[in-house]
C-alpha positions in Angstrom: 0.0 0.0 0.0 1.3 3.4 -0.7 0.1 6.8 -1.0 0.3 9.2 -4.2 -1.2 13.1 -5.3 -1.6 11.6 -8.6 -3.5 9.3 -11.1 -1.4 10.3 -14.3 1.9 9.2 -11.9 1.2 5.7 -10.5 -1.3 4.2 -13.1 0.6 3.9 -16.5 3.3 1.9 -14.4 0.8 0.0 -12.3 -0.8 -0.9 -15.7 2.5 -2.2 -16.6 3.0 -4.8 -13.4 -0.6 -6.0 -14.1 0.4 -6.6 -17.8 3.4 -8.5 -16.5 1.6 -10.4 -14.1 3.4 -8.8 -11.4 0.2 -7.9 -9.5 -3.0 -9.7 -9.9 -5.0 -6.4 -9.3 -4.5 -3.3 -7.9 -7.4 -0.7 -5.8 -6.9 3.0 -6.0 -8.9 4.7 -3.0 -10.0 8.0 -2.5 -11.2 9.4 1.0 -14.0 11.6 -0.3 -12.3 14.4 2.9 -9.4 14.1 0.9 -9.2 13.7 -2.6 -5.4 14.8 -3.2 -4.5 11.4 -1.4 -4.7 8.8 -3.7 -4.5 5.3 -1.8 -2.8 2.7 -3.8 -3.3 -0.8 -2.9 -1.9 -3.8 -4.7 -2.3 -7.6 -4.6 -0.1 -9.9 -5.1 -1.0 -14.1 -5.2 1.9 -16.1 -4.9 2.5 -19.6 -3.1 6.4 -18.5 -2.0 6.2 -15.9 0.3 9.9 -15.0 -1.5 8.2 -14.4 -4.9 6.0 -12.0 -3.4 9.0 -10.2 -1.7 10.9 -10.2 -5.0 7.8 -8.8 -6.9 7.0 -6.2 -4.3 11.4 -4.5 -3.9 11.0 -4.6 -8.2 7.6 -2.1 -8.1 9.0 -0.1 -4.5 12.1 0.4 -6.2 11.0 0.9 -9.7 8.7 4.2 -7.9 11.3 5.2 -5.6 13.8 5.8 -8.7 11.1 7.4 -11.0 8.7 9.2 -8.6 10.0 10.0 -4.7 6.8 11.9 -3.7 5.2 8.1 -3.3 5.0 7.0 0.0 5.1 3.4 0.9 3.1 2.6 4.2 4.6 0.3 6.4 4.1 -1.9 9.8 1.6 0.2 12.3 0.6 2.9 9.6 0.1 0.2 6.9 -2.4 -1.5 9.1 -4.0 1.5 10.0 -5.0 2.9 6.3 -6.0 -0.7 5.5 -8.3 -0.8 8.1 -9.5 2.9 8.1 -12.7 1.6 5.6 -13.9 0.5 9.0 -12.5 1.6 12.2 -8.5 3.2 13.2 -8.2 -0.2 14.8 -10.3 -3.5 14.8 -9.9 -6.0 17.9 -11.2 -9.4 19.1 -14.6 -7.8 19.8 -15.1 -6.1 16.5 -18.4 -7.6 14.6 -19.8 -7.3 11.4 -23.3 -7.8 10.6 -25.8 -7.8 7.7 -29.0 -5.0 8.4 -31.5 -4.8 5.1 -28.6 -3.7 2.6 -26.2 -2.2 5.0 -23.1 -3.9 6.6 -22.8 -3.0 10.2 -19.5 -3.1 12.4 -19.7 -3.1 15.5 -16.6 -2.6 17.8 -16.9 -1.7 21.7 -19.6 0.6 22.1 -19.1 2.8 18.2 -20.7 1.0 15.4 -20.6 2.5 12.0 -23.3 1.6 8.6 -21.8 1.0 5.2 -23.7 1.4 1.9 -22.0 0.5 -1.1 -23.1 1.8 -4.5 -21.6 0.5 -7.9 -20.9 3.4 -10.4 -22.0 3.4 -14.1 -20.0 5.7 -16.5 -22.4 4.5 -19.6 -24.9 7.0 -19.2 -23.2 10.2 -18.1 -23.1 13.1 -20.7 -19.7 14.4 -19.2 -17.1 12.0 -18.4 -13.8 14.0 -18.6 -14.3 15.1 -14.7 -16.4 12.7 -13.3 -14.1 11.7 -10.5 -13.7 15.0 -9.6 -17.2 16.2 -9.6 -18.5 12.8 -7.7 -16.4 14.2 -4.6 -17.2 17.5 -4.9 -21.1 16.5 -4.8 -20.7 14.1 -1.7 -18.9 16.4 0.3 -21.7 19.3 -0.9 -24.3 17.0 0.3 -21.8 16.6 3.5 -21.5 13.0 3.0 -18.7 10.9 3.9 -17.2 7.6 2.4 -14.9 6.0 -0.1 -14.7 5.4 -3.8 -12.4 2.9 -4.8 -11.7 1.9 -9.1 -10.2 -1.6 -9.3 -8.1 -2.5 -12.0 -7.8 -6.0 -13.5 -5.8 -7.0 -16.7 -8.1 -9.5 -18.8 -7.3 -12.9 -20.9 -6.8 -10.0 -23.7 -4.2 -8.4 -22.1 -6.6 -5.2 -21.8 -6.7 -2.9 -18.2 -10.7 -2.8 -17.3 -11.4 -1.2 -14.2 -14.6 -0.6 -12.0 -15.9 1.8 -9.6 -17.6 1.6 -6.1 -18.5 4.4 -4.0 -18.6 3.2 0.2 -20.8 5.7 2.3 -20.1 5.2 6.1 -22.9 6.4 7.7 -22.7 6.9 12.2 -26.0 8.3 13.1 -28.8 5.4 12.7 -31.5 8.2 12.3 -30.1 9.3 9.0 -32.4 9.4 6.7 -30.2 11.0 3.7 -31.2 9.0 0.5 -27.4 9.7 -1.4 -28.5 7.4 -4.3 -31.4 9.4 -5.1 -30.2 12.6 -4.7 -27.2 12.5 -7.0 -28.3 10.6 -9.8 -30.7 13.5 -9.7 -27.6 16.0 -9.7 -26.1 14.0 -12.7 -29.7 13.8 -14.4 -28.8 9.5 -15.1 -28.6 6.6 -12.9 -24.8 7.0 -11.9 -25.1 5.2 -8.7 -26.9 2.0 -7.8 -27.2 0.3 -4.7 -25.3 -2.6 -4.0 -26.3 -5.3 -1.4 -23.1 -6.9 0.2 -23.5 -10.7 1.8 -21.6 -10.9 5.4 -19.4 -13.9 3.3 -18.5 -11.7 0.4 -17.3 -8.4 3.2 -13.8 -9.3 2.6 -13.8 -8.6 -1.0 -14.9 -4.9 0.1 -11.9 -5.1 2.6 -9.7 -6.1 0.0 -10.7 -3.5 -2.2 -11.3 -5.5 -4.9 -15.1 -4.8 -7.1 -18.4 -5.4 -5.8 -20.4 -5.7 -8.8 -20.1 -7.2 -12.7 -20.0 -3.5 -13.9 -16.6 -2.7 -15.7 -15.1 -0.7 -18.2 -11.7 -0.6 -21.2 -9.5 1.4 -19.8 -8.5 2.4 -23.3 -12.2 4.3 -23.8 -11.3 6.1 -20.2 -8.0 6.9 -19.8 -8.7 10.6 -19.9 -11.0 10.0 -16.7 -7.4 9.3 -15.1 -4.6 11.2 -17.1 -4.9 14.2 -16.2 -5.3 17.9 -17.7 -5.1 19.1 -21.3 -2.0 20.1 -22.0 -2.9 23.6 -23.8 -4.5 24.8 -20.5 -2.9 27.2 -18.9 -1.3 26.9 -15.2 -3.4 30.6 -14.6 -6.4 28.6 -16.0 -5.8 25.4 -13.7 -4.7 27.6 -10.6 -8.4 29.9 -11.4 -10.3 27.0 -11.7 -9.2 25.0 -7.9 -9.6 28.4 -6.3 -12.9 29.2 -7.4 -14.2 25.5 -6.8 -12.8 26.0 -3.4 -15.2 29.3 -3.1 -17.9 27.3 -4.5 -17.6 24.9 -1.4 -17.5 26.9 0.8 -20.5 28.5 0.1 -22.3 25.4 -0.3 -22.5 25.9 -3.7 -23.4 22.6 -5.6 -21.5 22.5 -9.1 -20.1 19.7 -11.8 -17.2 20.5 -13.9 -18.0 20.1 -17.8 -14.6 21.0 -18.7 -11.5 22.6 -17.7 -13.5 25.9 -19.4 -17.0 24.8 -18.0 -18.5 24.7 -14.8 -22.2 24.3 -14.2 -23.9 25.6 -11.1 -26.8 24.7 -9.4 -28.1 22.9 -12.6 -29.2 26.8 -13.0 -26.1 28.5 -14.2 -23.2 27.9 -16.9 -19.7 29.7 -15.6 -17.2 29.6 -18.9 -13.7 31.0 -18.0 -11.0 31.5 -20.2 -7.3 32.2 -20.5 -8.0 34.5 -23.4 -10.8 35.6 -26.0 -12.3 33.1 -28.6 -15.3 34.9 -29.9 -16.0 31.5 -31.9 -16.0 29.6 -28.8 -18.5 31.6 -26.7 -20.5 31.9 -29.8 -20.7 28.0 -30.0 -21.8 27.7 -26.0 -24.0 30.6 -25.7 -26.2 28.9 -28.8 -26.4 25.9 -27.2 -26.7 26.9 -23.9 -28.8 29.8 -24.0 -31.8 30.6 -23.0 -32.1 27.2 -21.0 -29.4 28.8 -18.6 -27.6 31.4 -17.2 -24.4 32.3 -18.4 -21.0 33.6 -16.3 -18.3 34.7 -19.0 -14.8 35.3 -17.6 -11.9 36.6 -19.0 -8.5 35.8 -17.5 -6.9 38.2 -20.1 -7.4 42.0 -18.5 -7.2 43.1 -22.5 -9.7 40.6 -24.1 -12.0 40.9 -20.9 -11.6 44.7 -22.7 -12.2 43.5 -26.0 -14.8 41.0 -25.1 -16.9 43.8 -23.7 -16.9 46.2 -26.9 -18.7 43.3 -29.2 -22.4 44.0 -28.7 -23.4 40.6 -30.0 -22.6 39.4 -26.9 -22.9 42.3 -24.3 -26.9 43.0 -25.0 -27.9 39.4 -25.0 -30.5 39.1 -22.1 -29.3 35.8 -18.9 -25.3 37.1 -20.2 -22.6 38.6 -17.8 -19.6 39.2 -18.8 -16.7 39.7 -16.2 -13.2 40.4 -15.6 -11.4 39.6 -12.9 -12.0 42.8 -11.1 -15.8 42.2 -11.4 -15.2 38.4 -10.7 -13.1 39.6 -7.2 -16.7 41.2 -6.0 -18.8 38.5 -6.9 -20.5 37.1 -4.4 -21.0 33.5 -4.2 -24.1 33.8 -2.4 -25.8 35.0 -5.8 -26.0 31.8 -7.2 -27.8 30.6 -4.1 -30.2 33.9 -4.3 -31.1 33.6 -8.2 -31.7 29.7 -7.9 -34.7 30.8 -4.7 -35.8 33.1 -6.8 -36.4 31.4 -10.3 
């Protein structure tokens, strides 16, 4: 198990042990609180307890030489992040039990629900940031859990992975219904609940999949690889700090694109480096009148030039900004328009 900020550093070479054989699977987790973490788990099968040890000093050393920011957990740490899916520390009077769909463990006098959920990509409109935007929405909805994508390399030698979201629920009286409420956000049937037998709880603790569903890495990749490449840092930088704003306002928000956010299924917030008149053009007729659209300018100059073309300044549900407008915005609005629609 080791930790990593990163998808676009750890899976091209994990993909390359699981080719090998190396690894029979590896689990990449992600504490919903903490989405920069990436927890890496892998799993090795192997009768000689040496061939495992020879497998494992090939991949530590093969990350320690190409990648030094990875962090391998070991002894009383590495049994603490395997077991955080359920408690800091399980002991001889830890139980698990089976209530309706929930799993139940029980230790001492703390017990703690589980719900697990599989995750379909099929039917989403926008997969670029789905990852991304799933965590946002749980915490906006100020749940807690896990999602965790196992990979597996097939008979083909093709990477398939699927996807599992683990909500651990404390207070018995809650009555959130997460399912419903973001396949409602995403306008499809993202989420499903899964119903987990007491006998199959270890394949949840091993992190490996909990349902049939699975998908070609080679039709996802960009779900996992990261940024384009013509985006600019200022874009990138603009774009964490104003999702941070969003969440702290309790604003509820996907991510389209690295250009594209959308608000409050209400409002559209399109912010660019620099002016493409063609570009707007193309999102304003396909997004307006059905919502209400934020244009920023990064680019002082063509925030300037932007707001001398009339085409776009007198059409009605448009505001243009610059960043000096943007810096009094406040994120409230979005709140106050959606009440008042």
């Amino acid at each position: 198990m080791f930790e990593a900020n990163s998808f676009r550093l750890v899976i091209p070479i994990l993909n390359e042990f699981l080719k090998k054989r190396f690894i029979q699977y590896y689990s990449i987790q992600l504490n919903t609180l903490q989405e920069e973490k990436k927890i890496c788990i892998l799993n090795f099968e192997e009768i000689k307890k040496e061939n495992i040890v020879r497998l494992f000093n090939i991949i530590h050393q093969k990350f320690t030489e190409m990648n030094p920011s990875v962090k391998f957990k070991e002894e009383s740490i590495l049994e603490q992040k395997f077991l955080e899916l359920i408690f800091t520390k399980a002991d001889s009077n830890t139980r698990v039990m089976k209530l309706s769909e929930s799993i139940i463990i029980v230790n001492n006098n703390t017990s703690i629900h589980l719900d697990f959920f599989s995750i379909n990509l099929d039917k989403l409109d926008n997969q670029d940031a789905f990852i991304h935007n799933f965590v946002n929405i749980i915490n906006n909805f100020d749940r807690k859990g896990y999602l965790t994508i196992n990979f597996l390399c097939n008979n083909d030698d093709e990477i398939k992975f699927s996807l599992y979201f683990t909500e651990l629920i404390i207070k018995n009286e809650d009555s959130f219904n997460t399912e419903t409420n973001v396949n409602s956000f995403f306008n499809c049937n993202v989420m499903k609940r899964q119903s987990i037998r007491i006998k199959e709880f270890h394949n949840y603790l091993w992190r490996k999949g909990i349902s049939n569903n699975s998908f070609l890495m080679k039709f996802y990749s960009h779900l996992f690889l990261g940024n384009n490449k013509n985006d600019s840092p200022d874009l990138l930088k603009f774009n964490q700090e104003f999702e941070q704003n969003l969440l702290k306002n309790n604003v509820k928000f996907i991510r389209l694109s690295n250009y594209l956010l959308f608000i409050e299924k209400t409002f559209l917030f399109l912010t660019m480096s620099k002016l493409k008149s063609e570009f707007i053009q193309r999102i304003i007729q396909k997004y307006l009148p059905k919502y209400f659209i934020y244009i920023l300018i990064l680019n002082d100059q063509d925030a300037k030039k932007l707001l001398e073309i009339k085409s776009f300044t007198s059409l009605k549900n448009v505001l243009i900004l610059d960043l000096d407008k943007f810096s009094n915005l406040d994120f409230k609005i979005f709140k106050q328009q959606l009440e008042n629609s």
